[in-house]
Structure formats: C-alpha cells, structure tokens
N, CA, C and O of each residue as an XYZ file, in Angstrom:
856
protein
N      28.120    -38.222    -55.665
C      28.924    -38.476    -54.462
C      28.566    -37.488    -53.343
O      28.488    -37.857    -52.171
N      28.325    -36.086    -53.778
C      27.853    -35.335    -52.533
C      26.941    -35.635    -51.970
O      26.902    -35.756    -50.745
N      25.900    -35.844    -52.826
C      24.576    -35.937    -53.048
C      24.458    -37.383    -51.611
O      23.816    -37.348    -50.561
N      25.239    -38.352    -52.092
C      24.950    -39.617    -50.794
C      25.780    -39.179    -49.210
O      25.748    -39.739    -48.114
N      26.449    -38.015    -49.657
C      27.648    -37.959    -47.961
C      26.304    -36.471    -47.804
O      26.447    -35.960    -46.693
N      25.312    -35.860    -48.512
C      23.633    -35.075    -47.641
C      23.416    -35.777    -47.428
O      23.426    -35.758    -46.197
N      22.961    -37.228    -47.947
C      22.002    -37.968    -47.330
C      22.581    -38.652    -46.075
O      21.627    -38.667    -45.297
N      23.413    -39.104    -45.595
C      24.626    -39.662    -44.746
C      24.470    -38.325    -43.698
O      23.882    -38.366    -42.617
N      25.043    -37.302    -44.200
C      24.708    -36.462    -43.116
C      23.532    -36.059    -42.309
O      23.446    -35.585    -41.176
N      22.336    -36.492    -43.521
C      21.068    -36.051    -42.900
C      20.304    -36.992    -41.817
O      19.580    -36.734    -40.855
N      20.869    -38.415    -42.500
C      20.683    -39.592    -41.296
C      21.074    -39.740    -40.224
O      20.424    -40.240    -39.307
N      22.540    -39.208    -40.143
C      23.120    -38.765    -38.818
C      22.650    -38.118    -37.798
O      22.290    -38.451    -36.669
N      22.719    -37.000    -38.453
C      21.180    -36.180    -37.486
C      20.206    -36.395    -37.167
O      19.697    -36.275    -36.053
N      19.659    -36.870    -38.432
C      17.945    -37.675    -37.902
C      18.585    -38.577    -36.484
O      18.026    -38.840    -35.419
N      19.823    -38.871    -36.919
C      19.741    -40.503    -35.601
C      20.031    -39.821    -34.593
O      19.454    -40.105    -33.544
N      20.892    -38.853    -34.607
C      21.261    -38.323    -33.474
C      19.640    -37.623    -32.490
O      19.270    -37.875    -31.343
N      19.327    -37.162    -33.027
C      18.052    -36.501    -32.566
C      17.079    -37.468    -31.787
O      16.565    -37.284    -30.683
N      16.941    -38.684    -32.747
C      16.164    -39.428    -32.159
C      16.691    -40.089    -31.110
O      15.873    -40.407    -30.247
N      17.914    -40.419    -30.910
C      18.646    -41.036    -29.438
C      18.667    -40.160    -28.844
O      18.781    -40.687    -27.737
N      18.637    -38.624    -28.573
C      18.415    -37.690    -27.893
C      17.281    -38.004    -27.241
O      17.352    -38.201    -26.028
N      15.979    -38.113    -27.944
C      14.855    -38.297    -27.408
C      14.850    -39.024    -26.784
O      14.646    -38.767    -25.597
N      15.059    -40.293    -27.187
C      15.171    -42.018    -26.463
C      15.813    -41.964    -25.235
O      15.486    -42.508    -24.180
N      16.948    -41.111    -25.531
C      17.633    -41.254    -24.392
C      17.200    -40.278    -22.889
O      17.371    -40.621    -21.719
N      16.696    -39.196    -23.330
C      16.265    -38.311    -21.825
C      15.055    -37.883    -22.272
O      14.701    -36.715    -22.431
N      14.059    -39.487    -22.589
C      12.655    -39.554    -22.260
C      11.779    -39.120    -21.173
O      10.687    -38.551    -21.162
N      12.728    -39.639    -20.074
C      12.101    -39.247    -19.451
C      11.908    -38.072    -18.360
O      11.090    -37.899    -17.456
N      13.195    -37.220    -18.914
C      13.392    -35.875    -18.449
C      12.627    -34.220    -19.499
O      12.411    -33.038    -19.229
N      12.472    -35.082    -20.658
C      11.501    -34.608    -21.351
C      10.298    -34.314    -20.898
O       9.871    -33.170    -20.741
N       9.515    -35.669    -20.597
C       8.144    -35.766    -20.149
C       7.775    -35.129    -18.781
O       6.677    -34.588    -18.646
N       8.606    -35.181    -17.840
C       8.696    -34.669    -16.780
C       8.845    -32.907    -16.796
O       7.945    -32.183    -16.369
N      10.143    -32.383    -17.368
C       9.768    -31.021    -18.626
C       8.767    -30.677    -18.597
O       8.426    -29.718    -17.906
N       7.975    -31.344    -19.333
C       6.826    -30.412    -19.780
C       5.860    -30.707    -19.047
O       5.104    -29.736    -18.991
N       5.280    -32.051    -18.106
C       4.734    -31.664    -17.093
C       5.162    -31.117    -16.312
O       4.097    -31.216    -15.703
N       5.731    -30.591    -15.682
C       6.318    -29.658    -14.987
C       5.544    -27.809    -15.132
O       4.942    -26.975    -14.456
N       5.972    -27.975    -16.172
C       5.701    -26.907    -17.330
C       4.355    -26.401    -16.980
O       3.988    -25.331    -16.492
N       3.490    -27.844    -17.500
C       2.123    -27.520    -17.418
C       1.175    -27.539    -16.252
O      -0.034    -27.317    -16.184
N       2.077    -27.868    -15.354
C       1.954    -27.793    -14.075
C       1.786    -26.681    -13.371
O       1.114    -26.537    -12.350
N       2.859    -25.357    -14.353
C       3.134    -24.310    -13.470
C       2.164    -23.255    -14.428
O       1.926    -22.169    -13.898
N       1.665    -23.460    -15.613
C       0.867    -22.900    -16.343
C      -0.104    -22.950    -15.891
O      -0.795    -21.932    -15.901
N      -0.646    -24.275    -15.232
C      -2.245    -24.396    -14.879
C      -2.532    -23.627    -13.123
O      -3.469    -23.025    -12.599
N      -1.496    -23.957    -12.790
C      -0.986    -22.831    -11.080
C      -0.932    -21.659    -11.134
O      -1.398    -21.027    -10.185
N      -0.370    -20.983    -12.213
C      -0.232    -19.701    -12.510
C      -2.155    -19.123    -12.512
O      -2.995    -18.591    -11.787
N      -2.000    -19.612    -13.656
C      -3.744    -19.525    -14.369
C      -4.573    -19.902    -13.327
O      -5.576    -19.214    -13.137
N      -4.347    -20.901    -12.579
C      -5.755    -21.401    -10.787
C      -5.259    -19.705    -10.215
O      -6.007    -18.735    -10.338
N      -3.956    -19.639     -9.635
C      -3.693    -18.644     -9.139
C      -4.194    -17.563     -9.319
O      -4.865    -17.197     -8.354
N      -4.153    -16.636    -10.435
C      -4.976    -15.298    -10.568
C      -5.922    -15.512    -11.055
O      -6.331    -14.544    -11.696
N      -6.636    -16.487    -11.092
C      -8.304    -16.699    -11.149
C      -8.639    -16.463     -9.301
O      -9.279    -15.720     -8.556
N      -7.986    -17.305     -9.262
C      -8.419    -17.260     -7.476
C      -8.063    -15.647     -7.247
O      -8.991    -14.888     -6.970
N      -6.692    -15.133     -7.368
C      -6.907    -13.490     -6.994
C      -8.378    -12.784     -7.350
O      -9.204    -12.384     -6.529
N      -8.471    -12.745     -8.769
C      -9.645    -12.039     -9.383
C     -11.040    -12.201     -8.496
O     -11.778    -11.274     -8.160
N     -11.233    -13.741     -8.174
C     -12.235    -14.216     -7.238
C     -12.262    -13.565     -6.454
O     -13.187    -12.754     -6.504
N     -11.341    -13.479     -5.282
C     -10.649    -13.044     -4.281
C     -11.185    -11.630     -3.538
O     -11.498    -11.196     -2.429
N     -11.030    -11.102     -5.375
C     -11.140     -9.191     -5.093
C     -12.453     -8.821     -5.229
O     -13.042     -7.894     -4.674
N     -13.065    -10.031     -6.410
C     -14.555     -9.693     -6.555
C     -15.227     -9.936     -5.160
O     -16.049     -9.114     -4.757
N     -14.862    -11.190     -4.303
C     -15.518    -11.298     -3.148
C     -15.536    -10.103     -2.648
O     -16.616     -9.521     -2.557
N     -14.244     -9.439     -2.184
C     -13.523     -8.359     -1.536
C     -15.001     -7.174     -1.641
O     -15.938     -6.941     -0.877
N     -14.537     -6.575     -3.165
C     -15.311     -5.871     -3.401
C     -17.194     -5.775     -3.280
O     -17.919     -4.804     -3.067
N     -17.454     -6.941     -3.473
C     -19.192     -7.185     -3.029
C     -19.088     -6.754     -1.367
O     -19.769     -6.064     -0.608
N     -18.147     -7.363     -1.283
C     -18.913     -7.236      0.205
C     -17.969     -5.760      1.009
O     -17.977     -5.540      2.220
N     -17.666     -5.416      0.583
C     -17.472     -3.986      0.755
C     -18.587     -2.902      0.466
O     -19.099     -2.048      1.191
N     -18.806     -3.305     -1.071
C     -20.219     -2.452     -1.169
C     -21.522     -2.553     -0.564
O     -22.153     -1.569     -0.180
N     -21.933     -3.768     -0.478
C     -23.038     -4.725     -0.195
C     -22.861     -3.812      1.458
O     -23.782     -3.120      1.892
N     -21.895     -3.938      1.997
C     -21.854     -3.795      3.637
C     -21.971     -2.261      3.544
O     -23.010     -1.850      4.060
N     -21.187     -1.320      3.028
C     -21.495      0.280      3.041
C     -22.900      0.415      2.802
O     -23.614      0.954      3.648
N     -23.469     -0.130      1.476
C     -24.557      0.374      0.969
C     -25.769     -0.066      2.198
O     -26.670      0.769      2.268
N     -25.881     -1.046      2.994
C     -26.739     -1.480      3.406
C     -26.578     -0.959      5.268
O     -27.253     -1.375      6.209
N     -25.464      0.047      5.288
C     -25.269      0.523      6.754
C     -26.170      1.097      7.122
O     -26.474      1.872      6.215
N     -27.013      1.239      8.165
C     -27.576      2.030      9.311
C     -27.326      1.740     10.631
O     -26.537      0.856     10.963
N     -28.065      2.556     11.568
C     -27.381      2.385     13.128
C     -28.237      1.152     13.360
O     -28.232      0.836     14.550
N     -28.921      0.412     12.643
C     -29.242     -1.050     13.104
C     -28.507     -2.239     12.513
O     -28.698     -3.443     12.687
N     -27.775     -1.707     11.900
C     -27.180     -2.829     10.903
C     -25.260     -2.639     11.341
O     -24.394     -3.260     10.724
N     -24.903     -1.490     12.702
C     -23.659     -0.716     12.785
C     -22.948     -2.126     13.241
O     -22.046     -2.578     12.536
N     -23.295     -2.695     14.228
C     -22.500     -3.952     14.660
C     -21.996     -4.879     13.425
O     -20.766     -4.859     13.370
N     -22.435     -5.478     12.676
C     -22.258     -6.069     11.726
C     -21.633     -5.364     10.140
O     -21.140     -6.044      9.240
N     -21.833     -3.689     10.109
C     -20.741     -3.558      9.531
C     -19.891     -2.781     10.179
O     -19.763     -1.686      9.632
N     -19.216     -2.940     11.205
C     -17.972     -3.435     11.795
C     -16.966     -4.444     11.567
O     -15.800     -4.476     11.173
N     -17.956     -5.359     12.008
C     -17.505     -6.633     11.722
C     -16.931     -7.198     10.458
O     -15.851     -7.786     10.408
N     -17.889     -6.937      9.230
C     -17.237     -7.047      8.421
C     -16.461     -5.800      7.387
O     -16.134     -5.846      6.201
N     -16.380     -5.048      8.098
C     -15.182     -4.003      7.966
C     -14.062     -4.101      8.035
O     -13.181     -4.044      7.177
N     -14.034     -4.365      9.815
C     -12.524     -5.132     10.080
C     -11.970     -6.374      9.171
O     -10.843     -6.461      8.682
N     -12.860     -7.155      9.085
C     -12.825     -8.975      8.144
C     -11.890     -7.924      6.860
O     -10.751     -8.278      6.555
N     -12.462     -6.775      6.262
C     -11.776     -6.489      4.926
C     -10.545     -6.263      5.339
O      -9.595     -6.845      4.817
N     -10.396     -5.374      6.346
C      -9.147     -4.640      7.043
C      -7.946     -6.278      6.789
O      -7.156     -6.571      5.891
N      -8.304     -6.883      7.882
C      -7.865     -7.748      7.883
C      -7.446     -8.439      6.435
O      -6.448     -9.132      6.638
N      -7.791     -8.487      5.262
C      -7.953     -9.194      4.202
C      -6.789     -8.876      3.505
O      -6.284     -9.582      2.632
N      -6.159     -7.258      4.106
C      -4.984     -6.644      3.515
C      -4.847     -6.604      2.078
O      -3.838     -6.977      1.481
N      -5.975     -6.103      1.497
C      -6.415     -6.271     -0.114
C      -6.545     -4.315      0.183
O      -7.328     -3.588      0.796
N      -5.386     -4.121     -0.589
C      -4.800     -2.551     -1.486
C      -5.754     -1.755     -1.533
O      -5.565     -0.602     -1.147
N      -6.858     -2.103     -1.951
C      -7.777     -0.923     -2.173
C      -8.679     -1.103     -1.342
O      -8.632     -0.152     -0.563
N      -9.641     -1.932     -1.010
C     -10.569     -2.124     -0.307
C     -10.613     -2.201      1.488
O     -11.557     -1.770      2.151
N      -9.438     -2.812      2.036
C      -8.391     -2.790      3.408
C      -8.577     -0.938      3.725
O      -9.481     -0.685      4.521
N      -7.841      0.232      3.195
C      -7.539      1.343      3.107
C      -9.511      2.092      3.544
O      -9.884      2.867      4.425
N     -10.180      1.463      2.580
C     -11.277      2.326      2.247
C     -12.334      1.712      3.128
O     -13.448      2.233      3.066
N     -12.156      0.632      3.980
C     -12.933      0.075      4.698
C     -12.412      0.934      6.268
O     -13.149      1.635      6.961
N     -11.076      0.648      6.507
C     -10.541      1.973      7.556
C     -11.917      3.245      7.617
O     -13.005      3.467      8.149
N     -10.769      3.901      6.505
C     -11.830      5.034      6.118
C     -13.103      5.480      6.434
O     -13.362      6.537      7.008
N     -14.200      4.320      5.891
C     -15.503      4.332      6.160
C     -15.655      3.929      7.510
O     -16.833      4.039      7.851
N     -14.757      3.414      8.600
C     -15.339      3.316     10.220
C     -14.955      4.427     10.796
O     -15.512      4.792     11.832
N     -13.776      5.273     10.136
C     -12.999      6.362     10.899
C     -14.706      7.605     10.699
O     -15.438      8.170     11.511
N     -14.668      7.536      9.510
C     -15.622      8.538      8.251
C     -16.905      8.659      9.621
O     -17.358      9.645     10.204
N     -17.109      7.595      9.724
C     -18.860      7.592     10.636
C     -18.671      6.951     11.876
O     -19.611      6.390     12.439
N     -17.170      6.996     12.501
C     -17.181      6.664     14.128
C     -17.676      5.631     14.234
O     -18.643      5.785     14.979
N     -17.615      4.837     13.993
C     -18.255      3.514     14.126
C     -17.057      2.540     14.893
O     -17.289      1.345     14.711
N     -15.841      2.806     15.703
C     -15.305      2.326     16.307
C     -14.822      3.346     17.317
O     -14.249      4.227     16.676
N     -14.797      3.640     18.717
C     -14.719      4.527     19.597
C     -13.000      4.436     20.145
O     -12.341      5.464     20.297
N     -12.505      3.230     20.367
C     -11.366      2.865     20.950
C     -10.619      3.266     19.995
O     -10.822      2.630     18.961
N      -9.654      4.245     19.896
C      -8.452      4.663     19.548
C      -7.469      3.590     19.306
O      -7.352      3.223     18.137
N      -6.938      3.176     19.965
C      -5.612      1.700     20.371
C      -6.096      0.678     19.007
O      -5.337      0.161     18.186
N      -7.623      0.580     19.068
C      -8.358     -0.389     18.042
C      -8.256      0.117     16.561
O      -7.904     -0.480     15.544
N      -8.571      1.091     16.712
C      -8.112      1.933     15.383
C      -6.763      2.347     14.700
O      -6.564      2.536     13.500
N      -5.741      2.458     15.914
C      -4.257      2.494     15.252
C      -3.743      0.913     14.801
O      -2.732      0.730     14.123
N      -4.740     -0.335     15.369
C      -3.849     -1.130     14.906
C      -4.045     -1.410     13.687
O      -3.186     -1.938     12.980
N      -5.581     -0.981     13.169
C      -5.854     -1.151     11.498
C      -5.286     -0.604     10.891
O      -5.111     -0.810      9.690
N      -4.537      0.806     11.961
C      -3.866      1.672     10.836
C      -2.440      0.606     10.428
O      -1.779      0.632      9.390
N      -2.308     -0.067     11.327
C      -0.776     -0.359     11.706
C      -0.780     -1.863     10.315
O       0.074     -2.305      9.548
N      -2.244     -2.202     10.614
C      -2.011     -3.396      9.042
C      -2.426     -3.207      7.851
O      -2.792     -4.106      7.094
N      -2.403     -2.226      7.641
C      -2.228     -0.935      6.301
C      -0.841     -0.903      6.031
O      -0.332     -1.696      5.240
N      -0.068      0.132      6.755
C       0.923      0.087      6.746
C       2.475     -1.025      6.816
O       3.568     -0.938      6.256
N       2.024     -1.793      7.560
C       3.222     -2.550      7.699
C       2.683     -4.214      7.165
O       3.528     -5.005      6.744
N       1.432     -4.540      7.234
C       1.289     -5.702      6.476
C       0.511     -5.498      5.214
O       0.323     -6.680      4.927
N       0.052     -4.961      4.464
C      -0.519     -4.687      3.246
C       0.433     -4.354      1.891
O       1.590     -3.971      2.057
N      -0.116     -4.522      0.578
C       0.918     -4.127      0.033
C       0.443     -3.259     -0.731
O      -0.613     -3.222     -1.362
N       1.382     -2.481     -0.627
C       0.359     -0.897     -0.574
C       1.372     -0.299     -2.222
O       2.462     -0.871     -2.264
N       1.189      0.476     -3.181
C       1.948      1.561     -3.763
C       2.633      2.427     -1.783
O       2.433      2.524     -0.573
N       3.473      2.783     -2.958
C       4.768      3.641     -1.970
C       3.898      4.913     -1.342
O       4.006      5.162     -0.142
N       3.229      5.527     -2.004
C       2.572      6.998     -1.958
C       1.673      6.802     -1.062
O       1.608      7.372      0.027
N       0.596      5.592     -1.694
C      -0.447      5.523     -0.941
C      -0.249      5.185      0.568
O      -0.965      5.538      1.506
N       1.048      4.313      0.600
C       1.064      3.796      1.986
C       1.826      5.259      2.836
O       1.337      5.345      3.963
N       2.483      5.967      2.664
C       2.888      7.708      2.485
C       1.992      7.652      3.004
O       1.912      7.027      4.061
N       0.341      8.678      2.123
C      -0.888      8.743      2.683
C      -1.634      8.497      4.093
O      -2.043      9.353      4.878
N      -1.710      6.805      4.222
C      -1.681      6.249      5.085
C      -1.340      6.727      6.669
O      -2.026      7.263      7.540
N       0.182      6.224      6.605
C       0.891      6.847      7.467
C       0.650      8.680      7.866
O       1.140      9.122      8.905
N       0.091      9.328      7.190
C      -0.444     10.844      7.250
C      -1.352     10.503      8.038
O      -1.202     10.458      9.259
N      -2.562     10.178      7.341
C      -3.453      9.615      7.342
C      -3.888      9.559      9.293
O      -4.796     10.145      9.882
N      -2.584      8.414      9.959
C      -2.720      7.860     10.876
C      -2.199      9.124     11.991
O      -2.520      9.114     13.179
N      -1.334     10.197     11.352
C      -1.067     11.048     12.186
C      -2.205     12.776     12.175
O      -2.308     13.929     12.594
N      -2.570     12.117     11.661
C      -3.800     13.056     11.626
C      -4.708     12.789     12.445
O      -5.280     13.725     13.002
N      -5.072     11.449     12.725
C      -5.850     10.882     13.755
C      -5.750     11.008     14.880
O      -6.693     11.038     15.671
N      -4.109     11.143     15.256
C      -3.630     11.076     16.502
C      -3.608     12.289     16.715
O      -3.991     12.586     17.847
N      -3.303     13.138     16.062
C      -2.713     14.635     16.413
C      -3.196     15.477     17.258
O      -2.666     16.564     17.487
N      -4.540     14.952     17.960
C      -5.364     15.688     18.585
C      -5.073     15.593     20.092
O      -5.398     16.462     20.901
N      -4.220     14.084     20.486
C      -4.441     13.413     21.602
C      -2.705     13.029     22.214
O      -2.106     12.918     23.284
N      -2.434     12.926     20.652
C      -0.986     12.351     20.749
C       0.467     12.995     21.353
O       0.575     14.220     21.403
N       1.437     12.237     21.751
C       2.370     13.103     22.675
C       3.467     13.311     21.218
O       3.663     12.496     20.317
N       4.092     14.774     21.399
C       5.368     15.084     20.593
C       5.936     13.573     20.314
O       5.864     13.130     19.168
N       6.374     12.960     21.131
C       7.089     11.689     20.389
C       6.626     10.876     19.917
O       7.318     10.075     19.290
N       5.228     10.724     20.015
C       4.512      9.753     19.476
C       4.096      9.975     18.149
O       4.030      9.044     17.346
N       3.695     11.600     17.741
C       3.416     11.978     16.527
C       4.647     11.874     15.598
O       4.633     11.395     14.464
N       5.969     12.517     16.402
C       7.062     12.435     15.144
C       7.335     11.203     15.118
O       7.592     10.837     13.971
N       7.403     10.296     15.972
C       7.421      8.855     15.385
C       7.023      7.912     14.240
O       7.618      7.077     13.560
N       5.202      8.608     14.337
C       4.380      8.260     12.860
C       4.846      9.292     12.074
O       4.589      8.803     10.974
N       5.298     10.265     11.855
C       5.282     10.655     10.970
C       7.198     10.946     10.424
O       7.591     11.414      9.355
N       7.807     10.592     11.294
C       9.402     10.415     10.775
C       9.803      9.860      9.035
O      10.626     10.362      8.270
N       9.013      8.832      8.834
C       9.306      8.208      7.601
C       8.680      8.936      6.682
O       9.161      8.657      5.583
N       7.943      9.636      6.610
C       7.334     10.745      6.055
C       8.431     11.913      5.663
O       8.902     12.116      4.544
N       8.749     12.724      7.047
C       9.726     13.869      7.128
C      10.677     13.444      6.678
O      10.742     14.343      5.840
N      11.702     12.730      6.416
C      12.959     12.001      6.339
C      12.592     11.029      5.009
O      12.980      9.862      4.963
N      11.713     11.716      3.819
C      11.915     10.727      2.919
C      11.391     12.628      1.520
O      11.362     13.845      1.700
N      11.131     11.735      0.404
C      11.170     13.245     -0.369
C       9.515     12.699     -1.331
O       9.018     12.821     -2.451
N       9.270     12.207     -0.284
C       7.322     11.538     -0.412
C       6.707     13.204     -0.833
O       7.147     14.285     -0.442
N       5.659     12.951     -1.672
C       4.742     14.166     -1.648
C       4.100     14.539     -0.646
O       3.705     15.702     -0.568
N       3.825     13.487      0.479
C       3.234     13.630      1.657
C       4.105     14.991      2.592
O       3.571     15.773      3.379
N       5.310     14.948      2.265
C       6.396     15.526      3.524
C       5.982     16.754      3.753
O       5.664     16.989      4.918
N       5.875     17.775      2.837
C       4.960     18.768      3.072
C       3.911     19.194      4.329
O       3.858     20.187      5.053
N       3.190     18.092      4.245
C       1.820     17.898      4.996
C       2.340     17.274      6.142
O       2.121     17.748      7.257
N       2.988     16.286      5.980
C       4.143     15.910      7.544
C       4.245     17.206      8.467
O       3.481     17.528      9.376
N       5.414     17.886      7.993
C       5.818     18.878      8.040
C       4.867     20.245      8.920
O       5.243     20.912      9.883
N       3.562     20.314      8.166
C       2.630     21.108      8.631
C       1.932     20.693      9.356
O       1.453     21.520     10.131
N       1.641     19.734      9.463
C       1.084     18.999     10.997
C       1.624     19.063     11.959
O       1.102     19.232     13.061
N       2.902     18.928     11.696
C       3.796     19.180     13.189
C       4.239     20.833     13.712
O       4.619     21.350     14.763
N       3.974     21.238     12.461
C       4.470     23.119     12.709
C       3.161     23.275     13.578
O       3.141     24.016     14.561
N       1.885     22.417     13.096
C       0.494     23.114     13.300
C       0.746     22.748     15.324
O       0.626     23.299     16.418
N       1.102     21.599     14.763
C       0.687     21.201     16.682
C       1.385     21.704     17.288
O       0.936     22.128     18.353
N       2.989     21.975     16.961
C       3.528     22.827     18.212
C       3.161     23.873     18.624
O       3.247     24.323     19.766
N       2.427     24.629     17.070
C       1.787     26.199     17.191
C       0.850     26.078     18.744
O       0.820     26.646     19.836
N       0.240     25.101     18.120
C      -1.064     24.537     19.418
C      -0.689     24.588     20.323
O      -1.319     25.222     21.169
N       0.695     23.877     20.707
C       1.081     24.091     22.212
C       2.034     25.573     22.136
O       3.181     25.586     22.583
N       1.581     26.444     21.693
C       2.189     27.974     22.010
C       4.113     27.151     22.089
O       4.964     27.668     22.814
N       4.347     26.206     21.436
C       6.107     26.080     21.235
C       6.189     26.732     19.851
O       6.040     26.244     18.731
N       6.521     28.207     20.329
C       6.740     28.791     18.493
C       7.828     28.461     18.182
O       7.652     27.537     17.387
N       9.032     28.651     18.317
C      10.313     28.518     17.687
C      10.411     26.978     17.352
O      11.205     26.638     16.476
N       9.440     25.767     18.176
C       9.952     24.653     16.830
C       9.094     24.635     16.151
O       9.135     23.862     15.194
N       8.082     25.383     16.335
C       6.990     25.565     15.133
C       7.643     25.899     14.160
O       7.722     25.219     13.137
N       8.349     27.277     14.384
C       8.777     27.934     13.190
C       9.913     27.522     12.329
O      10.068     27.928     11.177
N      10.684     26.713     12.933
C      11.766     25.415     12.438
C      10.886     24.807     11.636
O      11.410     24.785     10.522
N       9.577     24.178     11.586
C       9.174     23.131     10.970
C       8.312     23.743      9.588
O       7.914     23.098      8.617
N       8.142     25.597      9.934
C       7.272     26.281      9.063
C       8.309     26.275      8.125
O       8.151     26.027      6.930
N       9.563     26.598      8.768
C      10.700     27.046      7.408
C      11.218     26.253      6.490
O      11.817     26.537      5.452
N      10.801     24.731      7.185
C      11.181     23.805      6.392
C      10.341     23.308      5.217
O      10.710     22.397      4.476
N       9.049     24.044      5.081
C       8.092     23.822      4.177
C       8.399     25.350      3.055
O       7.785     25.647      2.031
N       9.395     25.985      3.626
C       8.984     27.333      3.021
C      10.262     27.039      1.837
O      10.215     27.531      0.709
N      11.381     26.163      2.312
C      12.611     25.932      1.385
C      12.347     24.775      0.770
O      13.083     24.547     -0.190
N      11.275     23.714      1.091
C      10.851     22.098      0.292
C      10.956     22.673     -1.156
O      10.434     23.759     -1.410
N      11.728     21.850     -2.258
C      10.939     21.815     -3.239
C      10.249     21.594     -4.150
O      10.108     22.172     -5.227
N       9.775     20.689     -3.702
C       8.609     19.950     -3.889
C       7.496     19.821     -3.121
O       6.857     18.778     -2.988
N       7.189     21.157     -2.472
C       6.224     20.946     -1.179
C       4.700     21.296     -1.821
O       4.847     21.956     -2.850
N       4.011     21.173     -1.670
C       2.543     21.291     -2.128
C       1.663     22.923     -2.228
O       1.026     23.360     -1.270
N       1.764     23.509     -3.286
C       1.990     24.743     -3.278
C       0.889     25.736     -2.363
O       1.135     26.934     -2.222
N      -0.432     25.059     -1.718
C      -1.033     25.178     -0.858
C      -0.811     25.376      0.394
O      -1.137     26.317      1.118
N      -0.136     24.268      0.644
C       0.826     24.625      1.933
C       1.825     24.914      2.068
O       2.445     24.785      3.124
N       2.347     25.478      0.825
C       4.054     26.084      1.206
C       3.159     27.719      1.362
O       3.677     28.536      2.123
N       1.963     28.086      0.692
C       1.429     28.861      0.734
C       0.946     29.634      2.463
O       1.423     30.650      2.968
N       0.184     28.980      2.863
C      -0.179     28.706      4.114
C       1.044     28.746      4.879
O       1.135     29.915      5.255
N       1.947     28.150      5.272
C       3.240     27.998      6.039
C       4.106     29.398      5.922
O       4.762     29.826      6.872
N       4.044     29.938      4.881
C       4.946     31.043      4.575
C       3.700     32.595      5.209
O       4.192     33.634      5.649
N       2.574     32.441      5.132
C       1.543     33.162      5.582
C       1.465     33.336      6.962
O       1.507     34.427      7.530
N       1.306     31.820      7.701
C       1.632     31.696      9.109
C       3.491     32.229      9.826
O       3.774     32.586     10.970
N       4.347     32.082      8.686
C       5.617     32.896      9.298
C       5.546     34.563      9.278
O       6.082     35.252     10.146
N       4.838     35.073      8.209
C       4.560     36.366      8.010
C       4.156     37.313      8.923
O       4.636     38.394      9.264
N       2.785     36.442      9.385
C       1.491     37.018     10.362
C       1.669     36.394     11.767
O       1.312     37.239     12.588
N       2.168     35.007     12.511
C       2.703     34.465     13.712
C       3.534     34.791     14.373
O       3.689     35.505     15.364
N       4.430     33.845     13.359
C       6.037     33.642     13.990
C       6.944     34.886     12.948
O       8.015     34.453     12.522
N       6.690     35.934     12.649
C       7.811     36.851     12.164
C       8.718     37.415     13.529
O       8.083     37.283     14.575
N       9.808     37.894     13.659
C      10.493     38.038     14.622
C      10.131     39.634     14.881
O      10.641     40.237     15.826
C-alpha cells in the first residue's frame, strides 16, 4: 500500500514538472537564449577589449620605437590618437613621451591631454593623483597662484600620497616669488603630514631650518 501512494506520489511530480515545462515553454527558451546571448556579448566584449589594448599597445611601441625628427609629425599624431583612446596605461605614457621630447610647443594643447587623463580616462585613484601632480608641475613655471592651487586643490585636500609633493610645489613656488610666510605655512604643513614622503618631509623641514627660521 505505501509502496503504490511512492509511486502515485512520484507520478505527481513527474506530471507536475512536466506541465511546468509545457506550460512556460516558452519563457524557458527565451531564458536561456537570453542567457546565451549575454555569454556570447560578454565573451565578443573582452575579446574586443584585449584586441583593443593589443592594437593600443603596437602602436604605441611601433610609434616610440620608430621616432626621429623626420618621422616627429606623425608621431604626434598618433600620440594624441592614443591620448585620445583614454586607454589607462598607454593614454598616460603617450602624454609623457610628447612632454619627455617637446614634441608639442603649445601649452593650452598640452593641458587639455592633461585634462583627458584626468577627467575622462579611467584611471586607479593614485595614478590619476600622479597625473594631476604631474599637470602642476608643468604649469608651475608659468602658472598664476590660482591657477596652480586650483590643479592641485584635490591633491592638498585629500590624504593621496601625492599631498606631500602638492604641498612642496606650492611652498617651492611661493619661495620663488620671495612670499615667505605662505611658503612657510605650506613648509609646515609637510613637516606635521603623516604620511608625507620622508624625502620631502626631509627637505621641507631643512628649508624651515636654513630659509624661513624666524
């Protein structure tokens, strides 16, 4: 008697299961294409990245390795093309190599590569930090007080490893313009960081010693 109300039970289920199927056939099938839809997109997708970077990368090297002053126009050109490409590693190091050998004269032209580094690329946190240094280092030679703490605010006002070096760039330039006392505001603030870069908390505390001591 048990033995026929397993088998009774087991048919039940079997039936139930199978009108399950029968019944949302076709939300099933749709399911799993769906599915395999987003498997084969996924998989096109970072094939195409990988592609993407290998292009990236050839022609990054291909263009450095093959630079001379007859060949300077054209790697420009496709310098910027990387810049533009806003690809993490190669975008950054293509900058670099026009800043590295002057190969672009216009300033304005050069902050805006800095500017799609920074604000359109997708950068690690640090590196884009860097960056932003990076861009005030460039300027620092030419640039007005508000223009430098501007680039470099998100820097000073964050607890980046960069801040340090923020920090001393701006002590350095006011030094430059003989403004000691906000120099020395900006020296002291490297001298209490702690986390400041022990080089330049070094340096900063040297320059209050031997400069700006009262």
């Amino acid at each position: 008697m048990e033995e026929d109300i397993s088998i009774i039970n087991s048919n039940t289920r079997n039936e139930k299961v199978r009108n399950f199927f029968i019944n949302n056939k076709n939300k099933i099938i749709s399911t799993v294409v769906i599915l395999i839809i987003i498997l084969i997109g996924a998989y096109s997708f970072d094939k195409y990245k990988t592609n993407k970077k290998r292009e990236i990368s050839n022609k990054f090297n291909s263009t450095t390795l093959a630079y001379s002053e007859n060949t300077k126009n054209k790697t420009v050109q496709n310098l910027i093309e990387i810049i533009n490409e806003q690809d993490p590693t190669y975008s950054p190091l293509s900058l670099y190599f026009i800043i590295d050998n002057e190969l672009v004269s216009n300033q304005n032209d050069i902050n805006s590569y800095f500017d799609i580094l920074i604000e359109k690329t997708s950068l690690e946190n640090e590196i884009k930090n860097l960056i932003i240094y990076k861009k005030a280092l460039f300027n620092a030679d030419q640039a007005k007080e508000s223009d430098l703490l501007n680039i470099l605010n998100p820097l000073i006002n964050s607890k980046s490893v960069w801040k340090s070096h923020a920090l001393y760039l701006m002590a350095e330039y006011f030094y430059s313009k003989d403004q000691k006392q906000k120099s020395k505001e900006f020296f002291n603030q490297i001298a209490i960081l702690e986390n400041a870069n022990p080089n330049i908390k070094l340096q900063a505390q040297k320059r209050l010693n031997r400069d700006l001591s009262d």
